[in-house]
N, C-alpha and C positions, 0 to 999 in steps of 0.2 A: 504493500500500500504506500509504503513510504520511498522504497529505493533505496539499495545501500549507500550513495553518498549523499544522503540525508544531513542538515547539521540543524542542532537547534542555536537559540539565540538566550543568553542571559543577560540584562542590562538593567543602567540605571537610571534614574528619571528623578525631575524635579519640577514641583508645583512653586513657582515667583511667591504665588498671594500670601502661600502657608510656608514657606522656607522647608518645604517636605522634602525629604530624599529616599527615592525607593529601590529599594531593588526586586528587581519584575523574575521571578523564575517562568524558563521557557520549556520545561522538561527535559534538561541536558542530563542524560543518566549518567555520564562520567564525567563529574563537575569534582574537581578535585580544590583544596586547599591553596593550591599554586593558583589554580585559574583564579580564585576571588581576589588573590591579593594582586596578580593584574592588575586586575576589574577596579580593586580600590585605586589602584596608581592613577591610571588612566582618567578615572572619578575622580578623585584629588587636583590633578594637573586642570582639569577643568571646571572646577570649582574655582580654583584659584585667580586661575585666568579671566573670568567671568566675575569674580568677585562676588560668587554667591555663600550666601550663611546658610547653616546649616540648623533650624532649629531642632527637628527630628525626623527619624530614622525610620522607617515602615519594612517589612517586607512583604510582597506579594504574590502569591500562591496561587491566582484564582484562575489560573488556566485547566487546573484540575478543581471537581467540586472537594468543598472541607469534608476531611476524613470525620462520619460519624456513625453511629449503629446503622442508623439507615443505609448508608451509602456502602456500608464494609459487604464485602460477599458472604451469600449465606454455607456457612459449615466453617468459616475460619474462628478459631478456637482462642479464647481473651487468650491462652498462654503463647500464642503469636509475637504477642508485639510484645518489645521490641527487638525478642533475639531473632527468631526466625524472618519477621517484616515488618520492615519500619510502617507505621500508618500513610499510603499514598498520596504525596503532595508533589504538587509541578516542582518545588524548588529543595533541593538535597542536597547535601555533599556522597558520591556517589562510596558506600558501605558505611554510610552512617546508621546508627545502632540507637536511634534514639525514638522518642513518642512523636516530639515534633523537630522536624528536618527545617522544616522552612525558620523558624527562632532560632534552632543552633546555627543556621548559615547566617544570617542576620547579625548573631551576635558576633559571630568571628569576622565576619564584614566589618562591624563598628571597629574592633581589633585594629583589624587592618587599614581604616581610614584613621584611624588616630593617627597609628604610625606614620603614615603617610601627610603627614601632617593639616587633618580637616579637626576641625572643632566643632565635638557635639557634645551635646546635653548628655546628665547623668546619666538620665532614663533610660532602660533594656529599651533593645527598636517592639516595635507591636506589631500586627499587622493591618493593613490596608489595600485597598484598591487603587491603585494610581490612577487619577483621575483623567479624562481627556484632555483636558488644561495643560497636562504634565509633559513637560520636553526631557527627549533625550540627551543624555551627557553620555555617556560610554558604554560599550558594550563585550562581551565576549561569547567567542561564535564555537560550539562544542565541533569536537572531533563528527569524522563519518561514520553514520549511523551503524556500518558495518563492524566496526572498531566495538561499540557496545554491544552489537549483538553477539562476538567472538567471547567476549572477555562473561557474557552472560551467559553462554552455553558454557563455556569452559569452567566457571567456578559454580554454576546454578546456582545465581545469583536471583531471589526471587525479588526482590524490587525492582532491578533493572526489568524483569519480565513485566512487574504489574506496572511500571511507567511506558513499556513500551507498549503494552495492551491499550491505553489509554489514549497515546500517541495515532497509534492505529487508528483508534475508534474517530477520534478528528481528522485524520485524512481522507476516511470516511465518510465526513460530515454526520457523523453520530455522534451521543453526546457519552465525552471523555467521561465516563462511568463504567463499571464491571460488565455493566448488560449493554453498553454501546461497543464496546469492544470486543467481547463473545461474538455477539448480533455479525460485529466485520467479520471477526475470524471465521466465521461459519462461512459468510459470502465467500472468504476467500480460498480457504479451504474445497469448496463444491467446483470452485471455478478451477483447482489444480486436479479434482478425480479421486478426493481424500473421501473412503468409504466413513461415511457419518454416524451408521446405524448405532444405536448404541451408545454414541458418543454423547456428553452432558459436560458443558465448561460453565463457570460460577466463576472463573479466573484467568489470571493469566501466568501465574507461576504454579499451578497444581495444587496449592496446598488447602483449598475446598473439601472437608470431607463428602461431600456432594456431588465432586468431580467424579466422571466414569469418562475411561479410554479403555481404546479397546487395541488386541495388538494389530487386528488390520491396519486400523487407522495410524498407528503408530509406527507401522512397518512402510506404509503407505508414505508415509511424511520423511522418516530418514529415508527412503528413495530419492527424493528431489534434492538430497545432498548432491549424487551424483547422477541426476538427469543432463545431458546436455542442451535441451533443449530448453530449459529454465535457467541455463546457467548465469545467464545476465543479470536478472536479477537473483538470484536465492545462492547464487555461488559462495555466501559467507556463509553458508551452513556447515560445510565441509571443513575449512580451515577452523571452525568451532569447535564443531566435536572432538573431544577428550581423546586422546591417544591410548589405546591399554598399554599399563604397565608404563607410562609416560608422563603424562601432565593431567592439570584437569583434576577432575572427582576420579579418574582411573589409574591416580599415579600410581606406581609400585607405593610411596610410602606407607598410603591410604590401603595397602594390601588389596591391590586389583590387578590379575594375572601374574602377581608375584610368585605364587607357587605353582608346581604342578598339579595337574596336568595343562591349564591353560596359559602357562609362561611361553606354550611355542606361539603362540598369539599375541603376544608383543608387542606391541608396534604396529600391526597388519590389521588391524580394529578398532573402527573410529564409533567411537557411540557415546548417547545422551544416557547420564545414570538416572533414576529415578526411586527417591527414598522418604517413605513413612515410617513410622514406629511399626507400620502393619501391615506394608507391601514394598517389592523390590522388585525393581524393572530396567530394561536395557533395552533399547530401543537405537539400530544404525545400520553400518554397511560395513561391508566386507570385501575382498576378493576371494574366490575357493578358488578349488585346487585348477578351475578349468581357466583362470584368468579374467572370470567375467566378477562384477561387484554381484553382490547378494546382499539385499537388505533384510532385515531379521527385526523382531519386537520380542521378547521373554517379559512377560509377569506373573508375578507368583505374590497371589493375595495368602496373608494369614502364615506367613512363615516361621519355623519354630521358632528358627533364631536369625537374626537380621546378617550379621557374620556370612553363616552357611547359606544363606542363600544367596547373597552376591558371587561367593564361590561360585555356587550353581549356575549362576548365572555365565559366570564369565566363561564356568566349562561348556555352557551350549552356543557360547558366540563362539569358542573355540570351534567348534564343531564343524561352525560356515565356514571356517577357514579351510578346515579337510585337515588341518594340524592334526589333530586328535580324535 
């Protein structure tokens, strides 16, 4: 929907009448600590220049709606947030670990304009809407979209998913919400041949108890890693997925193809891990023995133990290899 060299926009803006200064989050999911203090420099230098005061600090989030029961997807569990995902807001620092992302970015912002030498009131920033009024002073523009979507498959990273689900859902012209962005994925999904039956999204990172996938569908989707004929666009799906025994959720550390019998798989098995307290899943491609890719999905609901069945798992990806 979006194109892998997507970028979004983070900036700042100021209201003359109110001496306001905002920073506008644009959903940049790899918004790092470096890029704010930029973002201050660049804000400061322009301030300065302009001779504008600073009386207070906003930040603004409203590109996505405010996280609240209502708006949260049904089956995600209070014990969610904030280790497993942060509450979904346009503006984050990307593996921020907190309730609210858009005040901690805010704050380390003010951080950073002080240093940079702007003068603001004691007061924490709050939030607001930048009004129409409000001119821009600076900006920074996030990396390409594919860039996050690499670094999302590779760490399953579930915010970046529920930001880009969102993202979606606005390219879409649906509204940036859990069921506007399902509603696209489905469109878009139907329009690549992804068998649906079955299938229930509540999200965009899986972790819905609600959620149901099935392994057509999921065998059906790590296929378009290596379709050629989709390659233009979806070609960042492949340099995503985890390596066995490599990087990712499948590095040897993490004990994935590290012992036998599935260490002759190594390297030769590119796939998305997928893990609850109550199911474990592997879902990607391959090459066997005849040189052709083989897409594959394994789930296994209800497993003794979470351990032995990634094993399991990994010995039946072995499999597609002809390894073993």
């Amino acid at each position: 929907a979006l194109g892998p060299d997507r970028t979004e926009r983070t900036r700042t803006r100021y209201e003359p009448s109110t001496r306001t200064l905002y920073l506008v989050g644009g959903g940049d999911q790899r918004l790092a600590a470096a890029d704010l203090k930029a973002l201050a420099a660049a804000t400061a230098k322009v301030l300065a220049m302009r001779q504008l005061p600073v009386a207070a600090l906003r930040v603004d989030d409203s590109l996505f709606p405010a996280p609240s029961a209502a708006t949260a997807s049904p089956g995600w569990l209070p014990g969610y947030y904030p280790g497993e995902l942060a509450p979904v807001r346009a503006l984050a620092l990307c593996g921020a670990r907190v309730n609210d992302t858009a005040l901690a970015a805010g704050q380390l912002f003010a951080t950073q304009l002080a240093a940079a030498g702007v003068r603001l009131p004691r007061t924490p920033p709050g939030r607001a809407v930048a009004p129409a009024t409000a001119v821009d002073l600076a900006s920074h523009t996030s990396g390409p979209l594919w860039e996050a979507v690499e670094y999302m498959l590779k760490v399953s990273d579930n915010n970046i998913a529920e930001g880009l689900l969102r993202l979606t859902a606005l390219a879409r012209h649906r509204p940036p919400s859990w069921q506007g962005g399902t509603a696209a994925v489905r469109d878009i999904l139907t329009g690549y041949g992804i068998p649906l039956h079955g299938v229930a999204l509540f999200d965009g990172s899986g972790l819905s108890r609600r959620d149901r996938m099935t392994a057509a569908a999921l065998s059906a989707l790590a296929a378009l890693a290596v379709d050629p004929r989709d390659h233009k666009q979806l070609w960042p799906l492949f340099p995503g997925l985890p390596v066995a025994g490599r990087d990712g959720t499948l590095a040897a550390r993490l004990h994935r193809f590290s012992t036998r019998p599935s260490t002759c798989a190594a390297g030769r098995v590119h796939a998305k891990t997928g893990t609850l307290h109550d199911v474990v899943a592997l879902a990607g491609v391959t090459r066997g023995r005849d040189g052709r890719w083989k897409a594959f999905a394994f789930v296994e609901n209800g497993p003794a133990g979470l351990g032995r069945a990634r094993q399991g798992v990994d010995r039946l990806a072995a499999t597609v290899t002809g390894c073993w």
